[in-house]
N, C-alpha and C positions, 0 to 999 in steps of 0.2 A: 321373239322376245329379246328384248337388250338387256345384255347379262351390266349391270353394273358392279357387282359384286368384285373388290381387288384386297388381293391378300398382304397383308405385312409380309417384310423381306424375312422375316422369323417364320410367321405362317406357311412361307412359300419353301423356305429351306425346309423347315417340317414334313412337309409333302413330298420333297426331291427324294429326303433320308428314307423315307415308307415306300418305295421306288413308284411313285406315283408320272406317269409319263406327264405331257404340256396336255395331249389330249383331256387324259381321265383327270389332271388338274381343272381344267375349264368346264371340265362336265360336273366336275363336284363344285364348282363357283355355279354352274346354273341349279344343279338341286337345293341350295342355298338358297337363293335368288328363288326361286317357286315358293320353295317355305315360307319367306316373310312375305310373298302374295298371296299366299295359301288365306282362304274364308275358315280354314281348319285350325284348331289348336293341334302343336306339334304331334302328339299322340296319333290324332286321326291322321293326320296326314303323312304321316309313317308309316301307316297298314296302306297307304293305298300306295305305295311305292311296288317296281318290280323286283323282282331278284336279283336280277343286271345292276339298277341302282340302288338295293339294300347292302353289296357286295362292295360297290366302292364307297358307301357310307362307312362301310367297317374296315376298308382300307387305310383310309384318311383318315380316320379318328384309332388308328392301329392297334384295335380290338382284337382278341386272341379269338374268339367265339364268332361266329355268324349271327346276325342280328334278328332277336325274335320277336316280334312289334309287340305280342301280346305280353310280353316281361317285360316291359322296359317303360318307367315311368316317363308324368310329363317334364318332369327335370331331365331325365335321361334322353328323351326325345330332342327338347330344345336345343341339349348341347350337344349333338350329332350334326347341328348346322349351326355350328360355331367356327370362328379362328381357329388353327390346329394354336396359335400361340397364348390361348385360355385367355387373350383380353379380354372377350367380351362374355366369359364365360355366366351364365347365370347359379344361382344358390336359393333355389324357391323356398325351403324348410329352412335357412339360417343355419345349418349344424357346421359349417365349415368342411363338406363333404362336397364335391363336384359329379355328380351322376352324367356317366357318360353313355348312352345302351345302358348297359348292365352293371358297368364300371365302374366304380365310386375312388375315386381320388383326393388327396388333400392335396389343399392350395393355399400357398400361404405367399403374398398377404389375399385375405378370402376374397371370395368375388362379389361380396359386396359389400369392400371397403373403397374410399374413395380415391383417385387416381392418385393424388398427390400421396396417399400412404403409399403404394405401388411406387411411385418414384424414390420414396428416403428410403424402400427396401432396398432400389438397384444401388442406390449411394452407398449403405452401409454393407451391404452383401459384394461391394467390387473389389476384384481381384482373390476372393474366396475361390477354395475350389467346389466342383460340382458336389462331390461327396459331403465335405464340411456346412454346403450350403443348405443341401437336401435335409441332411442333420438339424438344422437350425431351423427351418422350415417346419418341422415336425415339431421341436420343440417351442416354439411359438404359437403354433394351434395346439398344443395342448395346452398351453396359458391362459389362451381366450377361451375354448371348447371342451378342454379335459380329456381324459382319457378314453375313449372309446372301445368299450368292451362287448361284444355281442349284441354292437348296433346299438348300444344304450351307454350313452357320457356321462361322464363325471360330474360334469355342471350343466350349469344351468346359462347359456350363453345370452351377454346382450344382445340386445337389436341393437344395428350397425349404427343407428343412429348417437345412440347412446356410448357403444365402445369405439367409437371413433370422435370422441367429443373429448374437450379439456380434460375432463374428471374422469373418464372411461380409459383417456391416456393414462394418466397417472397412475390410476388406479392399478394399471397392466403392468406398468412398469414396477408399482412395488410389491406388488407380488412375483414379480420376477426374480429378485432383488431380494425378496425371504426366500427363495427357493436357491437361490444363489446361497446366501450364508448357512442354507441348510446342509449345501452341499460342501461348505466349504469347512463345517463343523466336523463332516465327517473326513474329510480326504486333505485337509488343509488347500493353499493356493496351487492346484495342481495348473499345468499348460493347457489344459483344457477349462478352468475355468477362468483362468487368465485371459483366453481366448473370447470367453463366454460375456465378462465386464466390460472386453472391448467392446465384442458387437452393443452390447446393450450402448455403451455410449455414443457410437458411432451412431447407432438406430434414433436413439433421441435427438442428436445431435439435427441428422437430417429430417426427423419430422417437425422441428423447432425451426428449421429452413424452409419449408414446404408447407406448413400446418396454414389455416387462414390467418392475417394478419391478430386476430383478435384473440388468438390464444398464447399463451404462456407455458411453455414447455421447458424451459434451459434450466429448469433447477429439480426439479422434480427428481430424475434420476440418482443424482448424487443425495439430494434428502433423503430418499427413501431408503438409500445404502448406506445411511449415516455419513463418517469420513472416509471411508474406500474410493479409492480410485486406480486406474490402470496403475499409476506409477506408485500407490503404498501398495498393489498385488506384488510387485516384485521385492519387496522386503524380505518378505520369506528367505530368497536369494541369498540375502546378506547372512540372514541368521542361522541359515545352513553352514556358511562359512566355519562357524564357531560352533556345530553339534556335528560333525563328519565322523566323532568317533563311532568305532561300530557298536558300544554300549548304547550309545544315544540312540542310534538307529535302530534298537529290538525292543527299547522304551517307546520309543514312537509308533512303531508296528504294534506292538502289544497292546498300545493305550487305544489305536485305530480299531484292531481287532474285536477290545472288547467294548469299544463304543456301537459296530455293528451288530456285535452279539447281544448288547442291551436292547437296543430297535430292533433288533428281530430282522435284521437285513441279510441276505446271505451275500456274502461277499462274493465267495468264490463261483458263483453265478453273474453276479456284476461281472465278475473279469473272464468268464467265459464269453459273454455277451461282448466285451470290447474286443477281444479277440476274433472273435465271428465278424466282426465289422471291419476290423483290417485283413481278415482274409478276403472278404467279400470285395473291396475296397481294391485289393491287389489282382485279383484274380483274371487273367488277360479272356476268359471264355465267356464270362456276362458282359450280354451288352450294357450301356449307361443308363436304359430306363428299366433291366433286369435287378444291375446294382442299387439302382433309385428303391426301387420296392424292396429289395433286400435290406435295404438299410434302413428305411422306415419301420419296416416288420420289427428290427431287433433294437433300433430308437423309442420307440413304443413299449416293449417289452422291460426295456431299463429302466423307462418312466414312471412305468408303474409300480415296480419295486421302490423306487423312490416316493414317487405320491403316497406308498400305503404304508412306508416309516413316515411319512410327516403327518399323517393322519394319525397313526396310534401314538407320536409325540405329541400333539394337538389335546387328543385323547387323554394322554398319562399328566400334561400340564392340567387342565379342566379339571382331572382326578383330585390329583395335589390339592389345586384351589376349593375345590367343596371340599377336602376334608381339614383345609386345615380351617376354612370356617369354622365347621363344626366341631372343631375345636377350641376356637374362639367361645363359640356358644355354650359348650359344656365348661368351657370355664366361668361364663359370666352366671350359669345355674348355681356351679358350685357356690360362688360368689353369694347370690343373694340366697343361699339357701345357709349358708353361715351365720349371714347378718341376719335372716329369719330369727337362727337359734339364739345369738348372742342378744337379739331384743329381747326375747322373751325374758 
């Protein structure tokens, strides 16, 4: 059989780092190569795999477990005879979850968005670091996908068709963009959300570079943010200049304090969490795809604390609005229940 099967220079470095020799390299390019000749859907042709080649499936796809054909969906089968560099990775159920074997990974941008979004990610994500990028990664499937709790999301995700269209852009972006000012309500312009406006510009920027000729992206992000931009985030800066004293600063803490204490946010939970992420972050004994899931584990965790104060704000505004209707209405009762009596 002629193996055609040739890996990216990413794929192939992938495989050097799993200590994968040239041999077990080219024996895992032909079990590839069988699969898309395979008359079987990936599942079946999983189970009839040996031991020998179930062991370097779980090498190269650098699975902690041994591979059990009877657990392992047909999404999880397919991408066992994938790129190790997730281009060509598939997402049969749309959830923004990558099932590997047993594995389940987010992937962001998901795998099935279209190439050119994949490219204004490497644009807007270059020269990040792995840590910051993995972070942002996280936080942008949770924009499109939600929060993932016991296997069951937050939302309700488009089809790719749809969130990868003019209006599905948009759309993403200004919800991003309330989540942004939500955070920004509470912690003012800190260097991580300063960070945060960037990417989002940068992000649009290069999907307005890259999108098909026929869409319209270059304004969208700055509308949906009102007049915010990179360069009024650093205002702040200035206005610090002139509140340095320490009265102003237990004003500022206090008023933060009991802004979280009103939404029900525990602070001091949030700043354990970011603490845990610069430890994790520093720590020379994990490796980079140990720290990768570390940091996602407690990205996640933050999110949700977040997601579930803008939902009971969501909640307490909606509250407001019907009651103060009905109070509208019991005034307009009063009302004709006056001019009732004054006719008579």
């Amino acid at each position: 059989m002629i193996n055609t099967v040739s890996f990216s220079t990413e794929s192939r470095g992938l495989l050097q780092a799993r200590q994968l020799s040239d041999e077990e390299i080219t024996d895992f390019a032909t079990l590839i190569q069988q699969m898309k000749q395979s008359e079987n859907n990936a599942k079946q042709h999983l189970n009839s795999l040996s031991p020998q080649e179930l062991e370097l499936l779980r090498k190269a796809n650098s699975l902690a477990d041994p591979i059990m054909a009877s657990q392992v969906s047909e999404e999880g089968a397919m991408n066992l005879f994938r790129q190790p560099d997730n281009s060509d990775s598939v997402d049969l159920n749309n959830d923004g979850i990558v099932e590997v074997g047993v594995a389940r990974n987010v992937q962001f941008p998901p795998a099935n968005a279209p190439q050119w979004v994949s490219d204004a990610w490497e644009e807007a994500t270059k020269g990040m670091t792995w840590a910051d990028r993995a972070t942002a990664e996280l936080h942008l499937h949770s924009a499109i996908y939600g929060i993932n709790i016991d296997g069951v999301s937050s939302k309700t995700p488009l089809s790719p068709g749809e969130q990868w269209s003019e209006a599905g852009i948009k759309r993403l972006f200004k919800d991003l963009h309330g989540s942004l000012e939500f955070a920004v309500s509470l912690d003012g312009w800190t260097p991580q959300h300063k960070a945060r406006l960037a990417l989002y510009e940068r992000f649009e920027s290069a999907l307005s570079a890259s999108a098909p000729s026929a869409f319209n992206l270059s304004q969208s992000a700055q509308s949906s943010f009102g007049n915010h931009s990179v360069a009024e985030a650093q205002e702040p800066a200035k206005e610090a200049e002139h509140t340095t004293s320490k009265e102003n600063e237990k004003i500022r803490e206090l008023n933060t304090l009991l802004l979280y204490a009103r939404l029900g946010i525990d602070k001091q939970k949030l700043d354990k969490i970011a603490e845990k992420m610069a430890e994790v972050e520093n720590d020379p004994t994990l490796s980079k795809a140990q720290k990768y899931k570390k940091l996602q584990a407690l990205e996640q965790q933050r999110l949700e604390i977040i997601e579930e104060a803008q939902r009971r704000t969501m909640e307490q505004e909606k509250r407001k609005a019907l009651l103060g209707d009905l109070a509208v209405t019991d005034e307009r009762l009063k009302e004709q229940s006056l001019k009732s009596l004054l006719g008579r």
